[in-house]
C-alpha positions as a Markdown table, in Angstrom:
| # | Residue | x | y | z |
|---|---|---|---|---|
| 1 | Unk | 66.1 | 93.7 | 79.0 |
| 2 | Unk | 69.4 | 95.0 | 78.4 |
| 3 | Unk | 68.4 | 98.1 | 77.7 |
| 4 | Unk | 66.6 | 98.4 | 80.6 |
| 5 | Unk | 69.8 | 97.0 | 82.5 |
| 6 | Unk | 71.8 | 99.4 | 81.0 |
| 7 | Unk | 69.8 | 102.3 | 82.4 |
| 8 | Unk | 70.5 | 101.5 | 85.7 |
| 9 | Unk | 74.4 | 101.4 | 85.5 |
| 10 | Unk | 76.0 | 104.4 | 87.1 |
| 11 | Unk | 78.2 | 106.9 | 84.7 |
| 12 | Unk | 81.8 | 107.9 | 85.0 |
| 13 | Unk | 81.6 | 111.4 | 86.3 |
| 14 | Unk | 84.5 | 112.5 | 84.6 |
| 15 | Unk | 84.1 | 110.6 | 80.9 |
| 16 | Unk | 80.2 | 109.9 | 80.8 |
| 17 | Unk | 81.2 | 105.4 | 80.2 |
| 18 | Unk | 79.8 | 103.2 | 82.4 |
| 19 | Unk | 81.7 | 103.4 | 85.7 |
| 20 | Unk | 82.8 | 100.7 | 88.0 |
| 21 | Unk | 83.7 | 102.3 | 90.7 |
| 22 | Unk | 82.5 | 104.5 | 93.5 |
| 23 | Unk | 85.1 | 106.8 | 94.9 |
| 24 | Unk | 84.1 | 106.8 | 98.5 |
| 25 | Unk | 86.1 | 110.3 | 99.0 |
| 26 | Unk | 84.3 | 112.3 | 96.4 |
| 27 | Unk | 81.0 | 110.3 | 96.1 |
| 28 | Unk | 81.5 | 109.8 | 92.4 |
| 29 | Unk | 81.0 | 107.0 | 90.4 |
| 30 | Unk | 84.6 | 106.2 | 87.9 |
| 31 | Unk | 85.2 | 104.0 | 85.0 |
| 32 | Unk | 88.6 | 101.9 | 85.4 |
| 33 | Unk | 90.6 | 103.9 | 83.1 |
| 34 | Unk | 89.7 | 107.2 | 85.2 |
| 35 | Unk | 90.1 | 105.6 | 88.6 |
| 36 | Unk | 93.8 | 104.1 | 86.9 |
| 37 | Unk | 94.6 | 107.8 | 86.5 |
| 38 | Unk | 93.3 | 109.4 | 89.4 |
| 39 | Unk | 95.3 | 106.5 | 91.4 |
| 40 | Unk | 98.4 | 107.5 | 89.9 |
| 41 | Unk | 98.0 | 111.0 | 90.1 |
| 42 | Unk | 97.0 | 110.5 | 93.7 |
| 43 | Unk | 101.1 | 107.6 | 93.9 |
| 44 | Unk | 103.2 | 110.3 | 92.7 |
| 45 | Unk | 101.5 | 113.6 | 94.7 |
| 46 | Unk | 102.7 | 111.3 | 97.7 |
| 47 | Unk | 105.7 | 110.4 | 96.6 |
| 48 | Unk | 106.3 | 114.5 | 95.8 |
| 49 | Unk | 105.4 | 115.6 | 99.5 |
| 50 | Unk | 108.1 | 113.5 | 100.3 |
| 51 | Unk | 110.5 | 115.7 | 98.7 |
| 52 | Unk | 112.7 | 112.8 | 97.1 |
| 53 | Unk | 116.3 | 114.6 | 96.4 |
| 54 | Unk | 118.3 | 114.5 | 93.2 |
| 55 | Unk | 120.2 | 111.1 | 94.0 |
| 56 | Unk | 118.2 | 110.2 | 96.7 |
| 57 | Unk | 118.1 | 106.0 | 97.1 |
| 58 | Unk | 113.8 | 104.9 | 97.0 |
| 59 | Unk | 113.5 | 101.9 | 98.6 |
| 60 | Unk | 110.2 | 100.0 | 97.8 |
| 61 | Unk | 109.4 | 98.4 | 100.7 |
| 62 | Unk | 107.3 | 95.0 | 99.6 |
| 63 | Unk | 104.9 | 92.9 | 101.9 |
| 64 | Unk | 103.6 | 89.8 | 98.9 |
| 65 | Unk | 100.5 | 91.7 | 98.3 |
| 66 | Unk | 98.7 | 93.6 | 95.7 |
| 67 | Unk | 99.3 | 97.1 | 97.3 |
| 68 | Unk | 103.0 | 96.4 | 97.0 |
| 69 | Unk | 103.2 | 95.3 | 93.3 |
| 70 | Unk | 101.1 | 98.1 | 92.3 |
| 71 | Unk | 103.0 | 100.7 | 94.3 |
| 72 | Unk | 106.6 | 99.4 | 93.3 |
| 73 | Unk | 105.3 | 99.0 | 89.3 |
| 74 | Unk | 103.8 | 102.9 | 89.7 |
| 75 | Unk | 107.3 | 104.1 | 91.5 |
| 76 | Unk | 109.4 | 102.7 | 88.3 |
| 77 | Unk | 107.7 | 105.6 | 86.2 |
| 78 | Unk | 109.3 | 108.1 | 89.0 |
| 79 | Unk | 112.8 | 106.8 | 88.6 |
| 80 | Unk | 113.1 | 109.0 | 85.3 |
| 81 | Unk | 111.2 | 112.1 | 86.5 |
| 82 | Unk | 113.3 | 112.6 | 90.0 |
| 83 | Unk | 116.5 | 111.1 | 88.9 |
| 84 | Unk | 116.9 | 108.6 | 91.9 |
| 85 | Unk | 118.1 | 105.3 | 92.0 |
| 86 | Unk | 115.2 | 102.1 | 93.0 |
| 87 | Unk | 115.6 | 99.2 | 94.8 |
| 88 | Unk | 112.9 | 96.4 | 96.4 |
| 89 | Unk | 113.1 | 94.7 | 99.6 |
| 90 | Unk | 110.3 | 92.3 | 99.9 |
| 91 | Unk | 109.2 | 90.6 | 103.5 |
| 92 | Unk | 106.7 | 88.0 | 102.5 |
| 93 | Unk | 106.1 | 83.8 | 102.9 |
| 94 | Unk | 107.2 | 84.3 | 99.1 |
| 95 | Unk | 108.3 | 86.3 | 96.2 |
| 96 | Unk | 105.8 | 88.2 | 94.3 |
| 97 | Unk | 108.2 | 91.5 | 92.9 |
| 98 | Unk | 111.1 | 89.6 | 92.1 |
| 99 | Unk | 109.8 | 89.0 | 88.1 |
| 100 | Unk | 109.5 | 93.3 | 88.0 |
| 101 | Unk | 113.1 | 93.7 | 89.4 |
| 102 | Unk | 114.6 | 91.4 | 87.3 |
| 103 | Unk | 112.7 | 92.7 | 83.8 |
| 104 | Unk | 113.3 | 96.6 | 85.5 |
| 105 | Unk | 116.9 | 96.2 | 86.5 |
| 106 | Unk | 116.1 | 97.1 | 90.2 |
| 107 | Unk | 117.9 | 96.1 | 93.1 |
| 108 | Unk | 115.6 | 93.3 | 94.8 |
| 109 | Unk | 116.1 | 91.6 | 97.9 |
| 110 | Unk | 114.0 | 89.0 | 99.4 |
| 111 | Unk | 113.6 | 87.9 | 102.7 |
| 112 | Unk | 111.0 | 84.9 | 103.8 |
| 113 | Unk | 108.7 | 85.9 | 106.5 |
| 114 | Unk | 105.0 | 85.7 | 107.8 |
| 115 | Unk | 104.1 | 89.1 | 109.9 |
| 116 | Unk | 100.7 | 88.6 | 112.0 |
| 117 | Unk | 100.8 | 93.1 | 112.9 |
| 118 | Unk | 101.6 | 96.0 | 111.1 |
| 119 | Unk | 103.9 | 96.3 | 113.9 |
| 120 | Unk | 105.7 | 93.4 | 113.5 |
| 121 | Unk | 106.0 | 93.9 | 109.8 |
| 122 | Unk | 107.3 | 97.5 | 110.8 |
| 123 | Unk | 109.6 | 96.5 | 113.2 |
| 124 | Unk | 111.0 | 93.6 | 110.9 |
| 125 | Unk | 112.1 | 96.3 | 107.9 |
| 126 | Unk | 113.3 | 99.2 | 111.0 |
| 127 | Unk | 115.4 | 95.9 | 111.4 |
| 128 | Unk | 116.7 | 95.1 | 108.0 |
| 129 | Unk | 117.4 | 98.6 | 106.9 |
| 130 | Unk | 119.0 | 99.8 | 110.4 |
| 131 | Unk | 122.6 | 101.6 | 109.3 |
| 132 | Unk | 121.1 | 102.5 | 105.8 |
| 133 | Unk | 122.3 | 105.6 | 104.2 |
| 134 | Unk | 119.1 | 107.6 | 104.5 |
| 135 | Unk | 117.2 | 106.4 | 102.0 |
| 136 | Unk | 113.5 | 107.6 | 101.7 |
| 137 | Unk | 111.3 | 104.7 | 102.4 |
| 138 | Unk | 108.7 | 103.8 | 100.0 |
| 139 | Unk | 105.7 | 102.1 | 102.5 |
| 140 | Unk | 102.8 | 99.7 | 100.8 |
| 141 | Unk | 100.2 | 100.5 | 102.7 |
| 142 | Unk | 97.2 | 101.6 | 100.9 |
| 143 | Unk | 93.6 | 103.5 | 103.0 |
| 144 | Unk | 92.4 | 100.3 | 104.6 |
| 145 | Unk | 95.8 | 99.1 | 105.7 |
| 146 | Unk | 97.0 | 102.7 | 107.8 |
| 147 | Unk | 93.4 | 103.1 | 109.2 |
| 148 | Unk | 93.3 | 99.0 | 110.5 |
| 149 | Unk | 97.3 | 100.0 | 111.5 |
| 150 | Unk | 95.8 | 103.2 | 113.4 |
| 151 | Unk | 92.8 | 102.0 | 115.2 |
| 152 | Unk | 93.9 | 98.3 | 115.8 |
| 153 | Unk | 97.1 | 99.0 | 117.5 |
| 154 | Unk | 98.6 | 102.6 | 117.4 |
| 155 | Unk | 95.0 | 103.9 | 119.2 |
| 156 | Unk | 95.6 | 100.6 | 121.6 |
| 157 | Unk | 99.0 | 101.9 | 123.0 |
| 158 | Unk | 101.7 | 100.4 | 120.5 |
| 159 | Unk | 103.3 | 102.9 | 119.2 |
| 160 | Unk | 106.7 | 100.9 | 118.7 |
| 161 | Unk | 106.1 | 100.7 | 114.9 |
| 162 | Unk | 106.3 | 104.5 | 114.3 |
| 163 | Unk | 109.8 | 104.3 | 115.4 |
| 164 | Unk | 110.5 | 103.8 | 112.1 |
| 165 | Unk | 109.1 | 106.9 | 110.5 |
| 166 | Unk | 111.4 | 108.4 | 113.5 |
| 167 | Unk | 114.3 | 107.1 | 112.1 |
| 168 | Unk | 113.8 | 107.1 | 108.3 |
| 169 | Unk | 112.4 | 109.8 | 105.6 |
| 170 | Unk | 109.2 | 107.5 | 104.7 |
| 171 | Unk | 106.6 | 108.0 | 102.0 |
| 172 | Unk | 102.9 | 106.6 | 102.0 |
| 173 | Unk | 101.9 | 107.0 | 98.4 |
| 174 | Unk | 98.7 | 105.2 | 98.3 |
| 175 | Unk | 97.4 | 106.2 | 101.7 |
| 176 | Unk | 94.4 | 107.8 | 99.8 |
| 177 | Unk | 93.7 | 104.8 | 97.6 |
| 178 | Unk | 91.6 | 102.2 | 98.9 |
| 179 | Unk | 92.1 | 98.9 | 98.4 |
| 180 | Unk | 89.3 | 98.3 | 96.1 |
| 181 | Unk | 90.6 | 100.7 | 93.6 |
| 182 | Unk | 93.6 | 98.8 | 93.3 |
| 183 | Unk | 92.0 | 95.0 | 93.0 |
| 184 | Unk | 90.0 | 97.3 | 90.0 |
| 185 | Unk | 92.8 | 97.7 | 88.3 |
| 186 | Unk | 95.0 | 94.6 | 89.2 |
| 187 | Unk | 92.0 | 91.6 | 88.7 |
| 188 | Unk | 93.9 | 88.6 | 88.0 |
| 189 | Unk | 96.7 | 89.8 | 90.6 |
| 190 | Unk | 93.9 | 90.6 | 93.3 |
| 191 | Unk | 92.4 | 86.8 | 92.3 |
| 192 | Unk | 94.8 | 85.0 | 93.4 |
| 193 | Unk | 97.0 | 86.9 | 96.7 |
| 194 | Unk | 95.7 | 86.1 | 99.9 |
| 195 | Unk | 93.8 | 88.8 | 102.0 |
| 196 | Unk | 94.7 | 92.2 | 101.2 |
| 197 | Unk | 95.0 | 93.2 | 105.0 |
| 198 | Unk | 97.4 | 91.6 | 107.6 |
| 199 | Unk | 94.2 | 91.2 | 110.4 |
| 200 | Unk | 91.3 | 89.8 | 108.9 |
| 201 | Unk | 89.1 | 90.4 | 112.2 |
| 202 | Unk | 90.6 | 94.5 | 112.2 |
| 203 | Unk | 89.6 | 94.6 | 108.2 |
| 204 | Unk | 85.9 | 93.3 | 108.8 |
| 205 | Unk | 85.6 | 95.6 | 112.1 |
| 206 | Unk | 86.5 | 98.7 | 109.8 |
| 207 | Unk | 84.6 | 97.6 | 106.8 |
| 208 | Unk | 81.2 | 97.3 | 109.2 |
| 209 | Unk | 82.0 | 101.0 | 110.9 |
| 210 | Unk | 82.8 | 102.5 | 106.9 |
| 211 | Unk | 78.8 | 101.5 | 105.8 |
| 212 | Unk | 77.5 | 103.9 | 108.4 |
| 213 | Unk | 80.4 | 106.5 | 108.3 |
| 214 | Unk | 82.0 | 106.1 | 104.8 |
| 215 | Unk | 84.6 | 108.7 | 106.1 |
| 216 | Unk | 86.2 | 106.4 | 109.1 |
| 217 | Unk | 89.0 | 105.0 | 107.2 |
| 218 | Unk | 90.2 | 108.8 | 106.1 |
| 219 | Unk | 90.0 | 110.4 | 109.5 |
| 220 | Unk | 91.9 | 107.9 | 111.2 |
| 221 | Unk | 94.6 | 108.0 | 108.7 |
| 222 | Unk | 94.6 | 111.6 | 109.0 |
| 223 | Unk | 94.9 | 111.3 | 112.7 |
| 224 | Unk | 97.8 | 109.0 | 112.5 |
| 225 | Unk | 99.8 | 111.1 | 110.6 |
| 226 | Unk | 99.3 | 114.1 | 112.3 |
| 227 | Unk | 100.4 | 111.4 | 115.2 |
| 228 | Unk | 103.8 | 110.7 | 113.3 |
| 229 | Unk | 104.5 | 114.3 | 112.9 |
| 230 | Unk | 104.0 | 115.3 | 116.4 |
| 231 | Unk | 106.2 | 112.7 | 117.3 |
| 232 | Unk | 108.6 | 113.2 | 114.9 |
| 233 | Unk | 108.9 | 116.8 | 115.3 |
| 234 | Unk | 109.0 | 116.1 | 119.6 |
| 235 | Unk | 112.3 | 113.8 | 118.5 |
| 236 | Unk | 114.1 | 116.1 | 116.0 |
| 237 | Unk | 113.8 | 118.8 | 119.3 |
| 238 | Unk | 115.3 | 116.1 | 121.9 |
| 239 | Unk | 117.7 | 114.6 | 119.4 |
């Protein structure tokens, strides 16, 4: 019987071990270890279109959920590669980064809060770091979070939350990494957060629509930022 079981497990396409994991993107099945490397690869190719600056302050913006830890414990590894100088905020009902900071020596600062939009969660950092020194912003928000953000309310006419990639240098290092991926590699962590999406009702909508087109979530993140640079490039001009 197990024999038989284990002729129906999908392969890693990169490593031949039993995978866990099918990557949506490429239509390949991955084992953990290969999906923990191609996530990474995928965190610091985002964070290098940015074009972080010898110097330049990272700020890891931090929500209380698993996207954030996992983005903020990938961004410590850059610290020694660009030479730049981390800190945390975190806007959450509660502290989940602090422990990291402390055992890292990063700057950490928490402030209590409950956002019910992507918007409002926008609008609350565009609000705590307003007078920063241009720092490059380092955003949480992995696949499923941009595409619910996109269709849910920039496609509905609020576009007040993209004032803050107006106004800041901001990188979205896990906007090709799906949620998924990351509760893979983070089990325990992924146990016990609440859900990994601010709007439940948005989350199930795009889950239904990715069974019958698997590559939903990707065009509307690509849409969004081709959005952001439009507009960004339209405020440079006026500025």
């Amino acid at each position: 019987m197990r024999e038989r079981r284990a002729a129906y497990m999908p392969l890693c396409h990169k490593c031949g071990r039993y995978a866990e994991y099918l990557d949506v993107e490429s239509g390949r099945w991955l084992c953990a270890k290969c999906i923990a490397s191609i996530v990474e690869y995928k965190f610091l190719r985002g964070i290098r279109l940015a074009k972080p600056r010898r110097g330049d302050n990272l700020v890891m913006v931090c929500r209380g959920d698993l996207q954030s830890y996992y983005a903020l414990k990938t961004l410590i590894k850059v610290e020694k590669a660009y030479e730049v100088t981390i800190e945390a905020i975190e806007l959450a009902p509660q502290p989940l980064c602090e422990e990291l900071c402390e055992e890292e020596g990063i700057k950490y600062c928490f402030e209590e809060a409950k956002h019910d939009t992507y918007t409002d969660f926008r609008l609350a950092v565009l609000a705590r770091l307003r007078g920063a020194r241009d720092p490059l912003l380092v955003m949480p928000d992995a696949l499923e979070d941009l595409a619910v953000y996109a269709m849910s309310e920039v496609w509905l006419g609020d576009l007040r939350g993209l004032l803050l990639d107006m106004l800041f240098r901001v990188s979205y290092p896990l906007s090709g990494v799906s949620v998924k991926a990351l509760a893979l590699l983070e089990p325990r962590l992924a146990a016990r957060l609440p859900s990994a999406y601010l709007l439940a009702s948005s989350r199930e909508l795009l889950e239904e629509l990715s069974r019958s087109t698997p590559s939903l979530p990707y065009s509307a993140v690509e849409a969004l930022f081709e959005l952001t640079a439009k507009l960004r490039k339209k405020s440079i001009k006026t500025s």
